[in-house]
Biopython code that builds the backbone (N, CA, C, O; Angstrom):
import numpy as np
from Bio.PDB.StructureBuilder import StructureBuilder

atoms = [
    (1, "UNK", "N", (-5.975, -6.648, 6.185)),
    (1, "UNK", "CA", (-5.242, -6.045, 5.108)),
    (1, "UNK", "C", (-5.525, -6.813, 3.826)),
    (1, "UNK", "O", (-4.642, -7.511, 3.327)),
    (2, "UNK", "N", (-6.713, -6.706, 3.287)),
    (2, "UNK", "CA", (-7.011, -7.513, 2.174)),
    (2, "UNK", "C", (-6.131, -6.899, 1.254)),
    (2, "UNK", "O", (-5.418, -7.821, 0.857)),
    (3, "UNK", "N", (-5.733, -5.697, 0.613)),
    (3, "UNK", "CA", (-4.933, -5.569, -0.425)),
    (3, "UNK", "C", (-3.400, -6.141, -0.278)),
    (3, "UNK", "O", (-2.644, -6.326, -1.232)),
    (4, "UNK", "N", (-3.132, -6.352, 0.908)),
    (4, "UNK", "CA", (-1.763, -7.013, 1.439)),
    (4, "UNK", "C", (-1.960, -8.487, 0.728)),
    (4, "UNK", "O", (-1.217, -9.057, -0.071)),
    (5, "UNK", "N", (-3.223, -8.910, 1.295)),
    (5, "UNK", "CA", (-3.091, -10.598, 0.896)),
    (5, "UNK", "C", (-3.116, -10.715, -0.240)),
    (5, "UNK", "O", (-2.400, -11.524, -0.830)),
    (6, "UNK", "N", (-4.060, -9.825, -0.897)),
    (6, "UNK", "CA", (-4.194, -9.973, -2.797)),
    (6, "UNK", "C", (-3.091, -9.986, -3.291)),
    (6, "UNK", "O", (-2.756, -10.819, -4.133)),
    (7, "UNK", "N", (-2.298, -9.014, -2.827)),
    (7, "UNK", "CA", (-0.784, -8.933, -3.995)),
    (7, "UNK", "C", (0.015, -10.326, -2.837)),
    (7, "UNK", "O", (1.071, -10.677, -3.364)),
    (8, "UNK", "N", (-0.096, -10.657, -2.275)),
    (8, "UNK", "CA", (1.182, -11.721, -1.639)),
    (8, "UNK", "C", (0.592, -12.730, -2.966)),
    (8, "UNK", "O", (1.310, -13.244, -3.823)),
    (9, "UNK", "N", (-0.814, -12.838, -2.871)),
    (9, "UNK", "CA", (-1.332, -14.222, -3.706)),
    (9, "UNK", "C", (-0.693, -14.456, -4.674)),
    (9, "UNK", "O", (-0.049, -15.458, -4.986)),
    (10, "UNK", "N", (-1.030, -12.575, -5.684)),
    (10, "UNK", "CA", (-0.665, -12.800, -6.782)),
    (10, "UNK", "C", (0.836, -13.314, -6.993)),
    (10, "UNK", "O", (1.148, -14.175, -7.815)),
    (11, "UNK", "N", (1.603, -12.741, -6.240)),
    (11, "UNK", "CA", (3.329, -12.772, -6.254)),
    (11, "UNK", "C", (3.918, -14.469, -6.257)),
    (11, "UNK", "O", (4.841, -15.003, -6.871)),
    (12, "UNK", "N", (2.598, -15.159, -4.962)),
    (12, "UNK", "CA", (3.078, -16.502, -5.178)),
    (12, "UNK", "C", (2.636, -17.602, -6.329)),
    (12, "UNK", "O", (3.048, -18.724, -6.621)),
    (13, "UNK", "N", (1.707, -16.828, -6.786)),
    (13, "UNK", "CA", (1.129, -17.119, -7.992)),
    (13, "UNK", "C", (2.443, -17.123, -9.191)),
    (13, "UNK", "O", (2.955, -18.155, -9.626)),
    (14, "UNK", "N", (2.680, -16.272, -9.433)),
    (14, "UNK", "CA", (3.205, -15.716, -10.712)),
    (14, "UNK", "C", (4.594, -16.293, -10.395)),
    (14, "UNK", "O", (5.388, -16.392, -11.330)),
    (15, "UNK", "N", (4.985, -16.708, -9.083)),
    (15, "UNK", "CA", (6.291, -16.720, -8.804)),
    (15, "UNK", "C", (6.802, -18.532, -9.186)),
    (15, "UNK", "O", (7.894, -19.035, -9.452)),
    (16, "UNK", "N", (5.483, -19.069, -9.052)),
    (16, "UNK", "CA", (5.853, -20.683, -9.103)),
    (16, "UNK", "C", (6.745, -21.423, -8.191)),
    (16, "UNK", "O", (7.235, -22.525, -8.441)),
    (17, "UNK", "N", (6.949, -20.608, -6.915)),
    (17, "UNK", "CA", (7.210, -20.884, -6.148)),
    (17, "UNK", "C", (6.674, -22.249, -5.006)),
    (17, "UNK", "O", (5.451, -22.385, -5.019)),
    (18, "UNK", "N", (7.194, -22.928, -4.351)),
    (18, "UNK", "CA", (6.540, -23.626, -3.545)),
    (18, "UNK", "C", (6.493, -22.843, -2.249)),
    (18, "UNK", "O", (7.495, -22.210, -1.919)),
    (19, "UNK", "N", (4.993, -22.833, -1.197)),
    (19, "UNK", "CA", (4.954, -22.003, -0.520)),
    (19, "UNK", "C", (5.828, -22.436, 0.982)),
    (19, "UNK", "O", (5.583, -21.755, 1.978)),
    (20, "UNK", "N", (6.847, -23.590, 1.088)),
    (20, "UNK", "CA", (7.153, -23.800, 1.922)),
    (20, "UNK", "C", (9.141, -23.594, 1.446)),
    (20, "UNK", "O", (10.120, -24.136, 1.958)),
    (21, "UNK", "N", (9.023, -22.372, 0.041)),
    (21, "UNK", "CA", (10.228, -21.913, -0.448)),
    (21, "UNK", "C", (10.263, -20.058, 0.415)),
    (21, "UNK", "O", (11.068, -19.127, 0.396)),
    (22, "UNK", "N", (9.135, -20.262, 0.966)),
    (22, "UNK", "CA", (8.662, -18.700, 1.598)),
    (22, "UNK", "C", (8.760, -18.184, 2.576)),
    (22, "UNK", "O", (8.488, -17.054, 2.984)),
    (23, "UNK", "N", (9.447, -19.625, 3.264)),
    (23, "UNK", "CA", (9.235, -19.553, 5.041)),
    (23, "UNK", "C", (10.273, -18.322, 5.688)),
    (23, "UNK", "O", (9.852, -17.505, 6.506)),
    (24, "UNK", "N", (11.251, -18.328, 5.341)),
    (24, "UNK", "CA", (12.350, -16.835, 5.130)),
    (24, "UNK", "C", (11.646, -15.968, 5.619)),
    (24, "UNK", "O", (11.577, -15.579, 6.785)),
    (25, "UNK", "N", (10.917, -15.543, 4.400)),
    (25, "UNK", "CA", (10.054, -14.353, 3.824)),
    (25, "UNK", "C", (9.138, -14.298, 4.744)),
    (25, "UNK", "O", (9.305, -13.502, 5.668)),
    (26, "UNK", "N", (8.357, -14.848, 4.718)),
    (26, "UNK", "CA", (6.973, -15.215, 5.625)),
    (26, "UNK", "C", (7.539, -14.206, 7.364)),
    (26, "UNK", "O", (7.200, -13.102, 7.790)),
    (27, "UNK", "N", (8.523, -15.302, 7.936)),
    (27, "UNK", "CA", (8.560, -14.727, 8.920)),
    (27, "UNK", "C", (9.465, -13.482, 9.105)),
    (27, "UNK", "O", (9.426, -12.914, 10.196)),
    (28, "UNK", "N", (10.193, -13.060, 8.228)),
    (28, "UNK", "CA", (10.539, -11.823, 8.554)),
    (28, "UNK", "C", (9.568, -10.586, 7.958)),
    (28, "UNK", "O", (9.620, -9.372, 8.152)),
    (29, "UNK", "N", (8.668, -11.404, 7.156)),
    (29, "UNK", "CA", (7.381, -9.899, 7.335)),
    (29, "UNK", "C", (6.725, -10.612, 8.568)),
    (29, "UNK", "O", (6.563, -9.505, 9.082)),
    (30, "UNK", "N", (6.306, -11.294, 9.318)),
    (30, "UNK", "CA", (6.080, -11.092, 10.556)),
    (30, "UNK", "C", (6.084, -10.283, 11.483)),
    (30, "UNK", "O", (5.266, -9.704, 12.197)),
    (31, "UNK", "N", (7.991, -10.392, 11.238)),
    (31, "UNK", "CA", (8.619, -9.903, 12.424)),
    (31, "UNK", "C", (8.496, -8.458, 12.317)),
    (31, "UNK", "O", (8.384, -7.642, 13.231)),
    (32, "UNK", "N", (8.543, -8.228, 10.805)),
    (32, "UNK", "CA", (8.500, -6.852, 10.769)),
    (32, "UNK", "C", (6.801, -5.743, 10.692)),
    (32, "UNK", "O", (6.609, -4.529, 10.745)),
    (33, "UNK", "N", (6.306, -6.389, 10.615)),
    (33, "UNK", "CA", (4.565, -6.394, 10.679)),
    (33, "UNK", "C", (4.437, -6.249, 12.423)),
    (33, "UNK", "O", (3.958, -5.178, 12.796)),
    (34, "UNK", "N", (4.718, -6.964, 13.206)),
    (34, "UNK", "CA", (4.859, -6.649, 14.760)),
    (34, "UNK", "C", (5.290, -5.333, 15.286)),
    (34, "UNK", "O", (4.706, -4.577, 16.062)),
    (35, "UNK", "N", (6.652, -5.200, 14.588)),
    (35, "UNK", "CA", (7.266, -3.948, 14.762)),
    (35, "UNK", "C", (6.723, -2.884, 14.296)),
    (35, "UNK", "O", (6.677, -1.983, 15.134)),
    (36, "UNK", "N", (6.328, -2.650, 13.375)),
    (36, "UNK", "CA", (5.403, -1.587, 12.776)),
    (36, "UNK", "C", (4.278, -1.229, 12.379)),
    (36, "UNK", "O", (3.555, -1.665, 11.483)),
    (37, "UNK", "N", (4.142, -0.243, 13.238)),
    (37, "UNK", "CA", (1.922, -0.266, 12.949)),
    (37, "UNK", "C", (2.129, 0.515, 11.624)),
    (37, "UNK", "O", (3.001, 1.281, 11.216)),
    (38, "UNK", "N", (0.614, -0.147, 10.961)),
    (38, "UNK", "CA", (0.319, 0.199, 9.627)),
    (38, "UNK", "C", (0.390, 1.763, 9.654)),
    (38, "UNK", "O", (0.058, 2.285, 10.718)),
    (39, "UNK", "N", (0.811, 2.651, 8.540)),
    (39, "UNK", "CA", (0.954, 4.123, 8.677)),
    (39, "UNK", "C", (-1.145, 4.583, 8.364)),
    (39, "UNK", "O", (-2.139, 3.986, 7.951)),
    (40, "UNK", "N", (-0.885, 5.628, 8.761)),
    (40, "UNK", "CA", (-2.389, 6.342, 8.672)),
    (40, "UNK", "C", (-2.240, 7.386, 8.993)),
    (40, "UNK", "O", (-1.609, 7.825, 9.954)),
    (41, "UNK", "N", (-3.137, 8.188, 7.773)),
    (41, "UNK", "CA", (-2.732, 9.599, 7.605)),
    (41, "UNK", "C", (-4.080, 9.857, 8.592)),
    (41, "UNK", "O", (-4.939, 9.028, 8.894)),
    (42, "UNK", "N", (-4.009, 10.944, 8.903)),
    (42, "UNK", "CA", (-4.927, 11.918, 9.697)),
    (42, "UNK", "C", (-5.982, 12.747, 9.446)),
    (42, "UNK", "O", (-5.684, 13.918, 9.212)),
    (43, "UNK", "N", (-7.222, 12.427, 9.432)),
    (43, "UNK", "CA", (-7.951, 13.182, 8.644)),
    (43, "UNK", "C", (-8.477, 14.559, 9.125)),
    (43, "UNK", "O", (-8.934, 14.538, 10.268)),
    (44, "UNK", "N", (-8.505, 15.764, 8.476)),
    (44, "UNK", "CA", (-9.196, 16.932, 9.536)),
    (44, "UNK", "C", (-10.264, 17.136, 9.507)),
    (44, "UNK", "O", (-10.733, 18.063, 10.168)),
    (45, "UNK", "N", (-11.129, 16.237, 8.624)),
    (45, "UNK", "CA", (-11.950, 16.228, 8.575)),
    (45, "UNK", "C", (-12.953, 14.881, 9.403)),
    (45, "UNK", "O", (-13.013, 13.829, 8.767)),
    (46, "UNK", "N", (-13.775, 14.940, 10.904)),
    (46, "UNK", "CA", (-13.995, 13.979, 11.614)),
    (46, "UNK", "C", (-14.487, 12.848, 10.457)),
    (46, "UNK", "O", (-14.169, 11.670, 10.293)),
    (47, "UNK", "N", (-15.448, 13.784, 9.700)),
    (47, "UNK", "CA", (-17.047, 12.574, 8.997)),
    (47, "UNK", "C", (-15.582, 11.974, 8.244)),
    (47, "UNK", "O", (-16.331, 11.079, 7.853)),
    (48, "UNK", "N", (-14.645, 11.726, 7.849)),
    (48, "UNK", "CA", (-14.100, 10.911, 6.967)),
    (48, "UNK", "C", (-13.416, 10.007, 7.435)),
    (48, "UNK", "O", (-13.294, 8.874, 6.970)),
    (49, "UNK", "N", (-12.857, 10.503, 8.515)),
    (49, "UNK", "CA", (-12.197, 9.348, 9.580)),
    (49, "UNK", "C", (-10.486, 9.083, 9.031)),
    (49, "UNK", "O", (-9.903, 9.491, 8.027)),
    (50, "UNK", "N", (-10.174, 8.496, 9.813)),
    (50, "UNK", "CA", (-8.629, 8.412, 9.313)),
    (50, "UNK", "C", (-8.547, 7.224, 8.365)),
    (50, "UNK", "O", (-9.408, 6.346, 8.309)),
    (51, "UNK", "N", (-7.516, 7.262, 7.674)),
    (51, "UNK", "CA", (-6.994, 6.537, 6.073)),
    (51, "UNK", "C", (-5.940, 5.609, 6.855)),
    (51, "UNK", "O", (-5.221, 6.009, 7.770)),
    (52, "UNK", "N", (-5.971, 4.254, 6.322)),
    (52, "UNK", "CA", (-4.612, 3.339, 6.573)),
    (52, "UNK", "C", (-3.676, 3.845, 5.360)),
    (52, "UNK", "O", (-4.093, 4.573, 4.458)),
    (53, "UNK", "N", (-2.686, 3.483, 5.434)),
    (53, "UNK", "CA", (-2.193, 3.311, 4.077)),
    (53, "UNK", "C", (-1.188, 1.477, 3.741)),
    (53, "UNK", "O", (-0.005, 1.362, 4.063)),
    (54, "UNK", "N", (-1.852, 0.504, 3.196)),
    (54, "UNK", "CA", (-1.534, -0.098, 3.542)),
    (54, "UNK", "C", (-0.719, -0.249, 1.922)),
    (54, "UNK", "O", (-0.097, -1.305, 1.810)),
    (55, "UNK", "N", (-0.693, 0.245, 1.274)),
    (55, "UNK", "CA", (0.262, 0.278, -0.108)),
    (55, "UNK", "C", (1.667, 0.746, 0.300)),
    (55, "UNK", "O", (2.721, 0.188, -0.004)),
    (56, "UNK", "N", (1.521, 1.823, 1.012)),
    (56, "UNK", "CA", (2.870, 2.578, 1.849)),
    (56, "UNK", "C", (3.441, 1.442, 3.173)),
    (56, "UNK", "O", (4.493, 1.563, 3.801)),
    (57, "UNK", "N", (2.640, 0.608, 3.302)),
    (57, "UNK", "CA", (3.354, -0.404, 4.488)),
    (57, "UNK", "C", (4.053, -1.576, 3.343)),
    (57, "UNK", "O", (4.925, -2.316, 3.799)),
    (58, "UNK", "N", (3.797, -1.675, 2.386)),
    (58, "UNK", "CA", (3.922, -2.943, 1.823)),
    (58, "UNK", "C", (5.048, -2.286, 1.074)),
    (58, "UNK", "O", (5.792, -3.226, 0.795)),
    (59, "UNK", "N", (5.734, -0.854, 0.456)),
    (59, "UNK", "CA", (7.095, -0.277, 0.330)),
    (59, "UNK", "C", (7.799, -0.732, 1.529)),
    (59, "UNK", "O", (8.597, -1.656, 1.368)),
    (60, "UNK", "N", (7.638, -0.223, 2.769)),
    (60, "UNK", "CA", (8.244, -0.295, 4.109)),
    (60, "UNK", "C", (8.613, -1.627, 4.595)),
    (60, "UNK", "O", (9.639, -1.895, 5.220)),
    (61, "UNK", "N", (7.546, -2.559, 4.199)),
    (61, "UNK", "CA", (8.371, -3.983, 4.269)),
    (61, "UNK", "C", (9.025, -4.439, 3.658)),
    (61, "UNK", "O", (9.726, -5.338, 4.120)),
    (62, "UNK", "N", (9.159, -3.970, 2.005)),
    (62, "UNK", "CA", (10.229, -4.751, 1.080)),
    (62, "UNK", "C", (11.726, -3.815, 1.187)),
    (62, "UNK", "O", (12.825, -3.857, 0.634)),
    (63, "UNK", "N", (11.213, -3.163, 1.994)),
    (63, "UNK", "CA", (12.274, -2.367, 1.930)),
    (63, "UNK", "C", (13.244, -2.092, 3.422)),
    (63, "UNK", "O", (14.016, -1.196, 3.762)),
    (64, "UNK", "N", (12.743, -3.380, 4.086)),
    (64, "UNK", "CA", (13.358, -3.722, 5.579)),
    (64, "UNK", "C", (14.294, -4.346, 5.263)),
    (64, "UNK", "O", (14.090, -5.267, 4.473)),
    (65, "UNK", "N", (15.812, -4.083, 5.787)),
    (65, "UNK", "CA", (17.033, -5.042, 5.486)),
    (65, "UNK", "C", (16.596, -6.842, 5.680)),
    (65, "UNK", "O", (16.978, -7.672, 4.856)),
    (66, "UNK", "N", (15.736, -7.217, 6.921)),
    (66, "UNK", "CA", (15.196, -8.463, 6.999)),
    (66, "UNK", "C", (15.033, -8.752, 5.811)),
    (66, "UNK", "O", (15.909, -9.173, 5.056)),
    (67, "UNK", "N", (13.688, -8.514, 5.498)),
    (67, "UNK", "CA", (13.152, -8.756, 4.406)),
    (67, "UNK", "C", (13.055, -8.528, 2.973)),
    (67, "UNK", "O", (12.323, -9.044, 2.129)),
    (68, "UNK", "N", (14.186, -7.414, 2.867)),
    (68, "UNK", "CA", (15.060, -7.408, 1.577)),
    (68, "UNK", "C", (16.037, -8.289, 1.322)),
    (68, "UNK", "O", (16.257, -8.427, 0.119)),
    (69, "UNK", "N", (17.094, -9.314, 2.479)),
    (69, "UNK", "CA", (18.031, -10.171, 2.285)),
    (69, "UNK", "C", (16.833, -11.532, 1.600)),
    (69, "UNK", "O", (17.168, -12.201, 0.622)),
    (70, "UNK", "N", (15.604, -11.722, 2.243)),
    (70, "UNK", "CA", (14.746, -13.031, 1.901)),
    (70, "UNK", "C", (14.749, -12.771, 0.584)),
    (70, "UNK", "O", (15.201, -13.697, -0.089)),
    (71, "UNK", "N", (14.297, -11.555, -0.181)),
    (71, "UNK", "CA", (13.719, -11.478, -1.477)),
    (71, "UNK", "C", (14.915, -11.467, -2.420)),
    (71, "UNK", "O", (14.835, -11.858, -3.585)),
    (72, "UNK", "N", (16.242, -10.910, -1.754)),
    (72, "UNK", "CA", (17.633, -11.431, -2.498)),
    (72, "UNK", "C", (17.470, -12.853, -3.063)),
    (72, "UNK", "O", (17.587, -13.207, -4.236)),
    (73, "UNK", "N", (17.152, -13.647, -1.897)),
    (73, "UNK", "CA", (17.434, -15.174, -1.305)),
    (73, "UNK", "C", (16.869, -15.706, -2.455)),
    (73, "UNK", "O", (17.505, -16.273, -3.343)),
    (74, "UNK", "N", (15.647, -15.518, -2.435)),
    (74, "UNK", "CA", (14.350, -15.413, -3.392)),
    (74, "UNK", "C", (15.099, -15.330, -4.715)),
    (74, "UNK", "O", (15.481, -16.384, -5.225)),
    (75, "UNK", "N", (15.370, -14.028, -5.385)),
    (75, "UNK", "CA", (15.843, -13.877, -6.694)),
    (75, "UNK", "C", (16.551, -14.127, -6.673)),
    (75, "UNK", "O", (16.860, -13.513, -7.694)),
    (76, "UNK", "N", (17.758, -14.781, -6.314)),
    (76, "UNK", "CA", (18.644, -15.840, -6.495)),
    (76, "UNK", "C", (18.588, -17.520, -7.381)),
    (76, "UNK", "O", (19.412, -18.178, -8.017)),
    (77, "UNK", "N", (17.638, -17.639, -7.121)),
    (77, "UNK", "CA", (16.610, -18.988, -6.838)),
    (77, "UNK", "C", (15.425, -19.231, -7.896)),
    (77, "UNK", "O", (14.847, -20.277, -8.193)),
    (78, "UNK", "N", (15.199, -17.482, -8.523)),
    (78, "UNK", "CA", (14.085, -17.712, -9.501)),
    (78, "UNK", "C", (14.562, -17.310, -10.555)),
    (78, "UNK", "O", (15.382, -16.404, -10.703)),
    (79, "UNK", "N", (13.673, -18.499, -11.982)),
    (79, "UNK", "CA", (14.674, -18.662, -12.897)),
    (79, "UNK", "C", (13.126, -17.933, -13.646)),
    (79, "UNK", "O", (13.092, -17.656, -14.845)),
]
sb = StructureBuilder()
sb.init_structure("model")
sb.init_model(0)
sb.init_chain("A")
sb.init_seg("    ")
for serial, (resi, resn, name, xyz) in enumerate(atoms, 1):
    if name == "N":
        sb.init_residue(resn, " ", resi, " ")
    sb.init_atom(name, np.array(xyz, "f"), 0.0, 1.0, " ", f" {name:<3s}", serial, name[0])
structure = sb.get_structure()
């Protein structure tokens, strides 16, 4: 999921965070990454093959009660 890792980078980038302020976060997208296979639409067409959607997984995780209480936790914390 390279577009997954690009935006985590940027986020810890921009966030000035220390990455051991993440551990929360970290593992409840884990937990929730286990639980849910990446969505993928269906193509009807064979030669194109099926689509991930990994922009639509990365809504679905910020938007897991888990991992919406971390990013509370989070903006609590960032000034």
């Amino acid at each position: 999921m390279d577009q997954g890792d690009a935006f985590a980078s940027a986020v810890l980038q921009r966030s000035q965070l220390h990455p051991d302020e993440l551990t929360g976060l970290i593992d409840a997208v884990k937990i929730f990454s286990e639980q849910n296979p990446l969505p993928v639409v269906r193509s009807e067409n064979l030669a194109d093959g099926d689509k991930t959607l990994p922009v639509l997984f990365c809504t679905e995780v910020i938007y897991d009660s888990a991992v919406r209480t971390e990013i509370d936790k989070l903006r609590a914390n960032y000034h």
